[in-house]
C-alpha positions in Angstrom: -2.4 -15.1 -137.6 -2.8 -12.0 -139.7 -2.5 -8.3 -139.6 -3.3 -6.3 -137.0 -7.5 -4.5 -137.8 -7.6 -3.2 -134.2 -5.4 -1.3 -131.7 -3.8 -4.0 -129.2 -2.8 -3.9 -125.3 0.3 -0.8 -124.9 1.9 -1.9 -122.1 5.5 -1.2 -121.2 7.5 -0.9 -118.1 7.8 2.6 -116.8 11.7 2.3 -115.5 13.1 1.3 -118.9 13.1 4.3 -121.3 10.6 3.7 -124.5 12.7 5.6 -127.3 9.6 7.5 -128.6 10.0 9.0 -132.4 8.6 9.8 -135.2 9.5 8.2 -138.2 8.1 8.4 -141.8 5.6 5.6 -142.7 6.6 4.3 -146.3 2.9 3.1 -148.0 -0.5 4.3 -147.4 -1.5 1.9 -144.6 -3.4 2.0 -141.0 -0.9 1.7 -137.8 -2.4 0.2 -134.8 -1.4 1.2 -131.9 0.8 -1.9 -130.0 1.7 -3.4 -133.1 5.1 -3.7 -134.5 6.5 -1.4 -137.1 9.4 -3.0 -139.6 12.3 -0.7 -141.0 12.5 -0.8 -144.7 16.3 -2.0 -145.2 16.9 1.2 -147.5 16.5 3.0 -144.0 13.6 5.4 -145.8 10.6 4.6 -143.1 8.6 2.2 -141.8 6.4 -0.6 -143.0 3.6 -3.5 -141.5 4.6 -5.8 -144.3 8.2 -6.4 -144.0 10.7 -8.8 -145.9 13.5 -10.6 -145.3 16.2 -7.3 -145.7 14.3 -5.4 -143.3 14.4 -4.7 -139.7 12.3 -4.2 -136.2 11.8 -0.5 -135.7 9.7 -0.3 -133.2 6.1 -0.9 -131.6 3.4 1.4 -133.0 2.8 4.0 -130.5 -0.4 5.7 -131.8 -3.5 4.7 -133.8 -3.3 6.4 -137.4 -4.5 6.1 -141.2 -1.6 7.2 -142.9 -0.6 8.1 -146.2 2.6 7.4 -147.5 5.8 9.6 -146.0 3.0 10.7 -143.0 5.1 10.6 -139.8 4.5 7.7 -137.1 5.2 8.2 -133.6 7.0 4.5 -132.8 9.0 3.2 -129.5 12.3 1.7 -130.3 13.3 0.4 -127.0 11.9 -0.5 -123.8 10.8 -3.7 -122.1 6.6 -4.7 -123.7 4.2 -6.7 -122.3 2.9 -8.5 -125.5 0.1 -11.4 -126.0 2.1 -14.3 -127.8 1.2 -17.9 -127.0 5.0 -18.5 -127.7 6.4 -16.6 -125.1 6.6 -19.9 -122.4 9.4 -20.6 -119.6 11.3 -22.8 -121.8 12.3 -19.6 -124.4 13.2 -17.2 -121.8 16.5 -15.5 -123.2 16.5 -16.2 -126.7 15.4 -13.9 -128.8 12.2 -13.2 -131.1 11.2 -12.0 -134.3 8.9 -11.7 -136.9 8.4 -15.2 -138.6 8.8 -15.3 -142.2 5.8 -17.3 -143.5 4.0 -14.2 -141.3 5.3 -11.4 -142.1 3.0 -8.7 -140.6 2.4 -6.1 -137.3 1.0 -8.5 -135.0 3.3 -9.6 -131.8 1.1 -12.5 -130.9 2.6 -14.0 -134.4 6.4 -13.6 -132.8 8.5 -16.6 -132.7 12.0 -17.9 -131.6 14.4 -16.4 -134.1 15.1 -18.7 -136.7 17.1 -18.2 -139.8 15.0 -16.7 -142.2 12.9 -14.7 -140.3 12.6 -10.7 -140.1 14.6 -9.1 -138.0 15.1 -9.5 -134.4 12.7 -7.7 -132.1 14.1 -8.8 -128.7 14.8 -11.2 -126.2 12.2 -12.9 -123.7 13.2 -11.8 -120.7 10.0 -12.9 -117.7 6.5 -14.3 -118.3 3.5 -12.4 -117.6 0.4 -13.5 -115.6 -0.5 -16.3 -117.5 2.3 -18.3 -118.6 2.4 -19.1 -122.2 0.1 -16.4 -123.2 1.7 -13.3 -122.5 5.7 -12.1 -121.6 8.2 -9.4 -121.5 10.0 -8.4 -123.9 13.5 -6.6 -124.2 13.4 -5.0 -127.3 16.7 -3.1 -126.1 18.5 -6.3 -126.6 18.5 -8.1 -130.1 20.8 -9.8 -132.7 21.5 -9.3 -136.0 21.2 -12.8 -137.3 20.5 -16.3 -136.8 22.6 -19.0 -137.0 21.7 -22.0 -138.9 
């Protein structure tokens, strides 16, 4: 997969409070809305292109062409209903993250936490309608680290 180049499906369940902020992008770079936004490990904004030190900070919560230090409104919590052909039966409760060799803003790239990966954005918690394509996901629930 690649970068997000268009705004994606925003869909979160309504009971579970979505933690909408603002926080300051940290590159000139174009958010999408329903993509997911990295934290930059020095904790000075957000990025698209993470690395290995950083961490989730939340799903993109407006479409916007931004310049570096413009603010972002994000959603750190909540439970998402994303597109990811690994979200299957068989990984309900273990938790998912950015893979490493992909390290961008799409959540159809998420994968089943593994060691060297970026950052845990939550745990699979239900399928969606079609199973194996799309799922919930807890991003209130995460881990620090994997364990190899």
């Amino acid at each position: 997969m690649a970068a997000l180049a268009a705004d994606i499906a925003y869909v979160f369940d309504p009971r579970y409070e979505i933690g909408l902020m603002q926080r300051p992008c940290a590159a000139t770079d174009i958010f999408y809305r329903g993509g997911i936004a990295s934290e930059l490990d020095a904790g000075t904004g957000i990025t698209l292109t993470p690395v290995d030190a950083d961490w989730y900070g939340g799903v993109v919560s407006e479409h916007k062409s931004a310049t570096a230090a413009d603010m972002i409104w994000i959603a750190t919590s909540g439970h998402w209903l994303f597109t990811c052909s690994n979200f299957s039966a068989a990984n309900y409760n273990l938790a998912f993250a950015i893979q490493a060799s992909d390290p961008f803003d799409n959540p159809a790239t998420l994968d089943v936490l593994g060691a060297a990966d970026i950052g845990a954005v939550g745990i699979l918690i239900a399928g969606g309608a079609t199973a194996g394509t799309d799922g919930w996901l807890n991003t209130d629930q995460k881990v620090a680290a994997a364990i190899a």
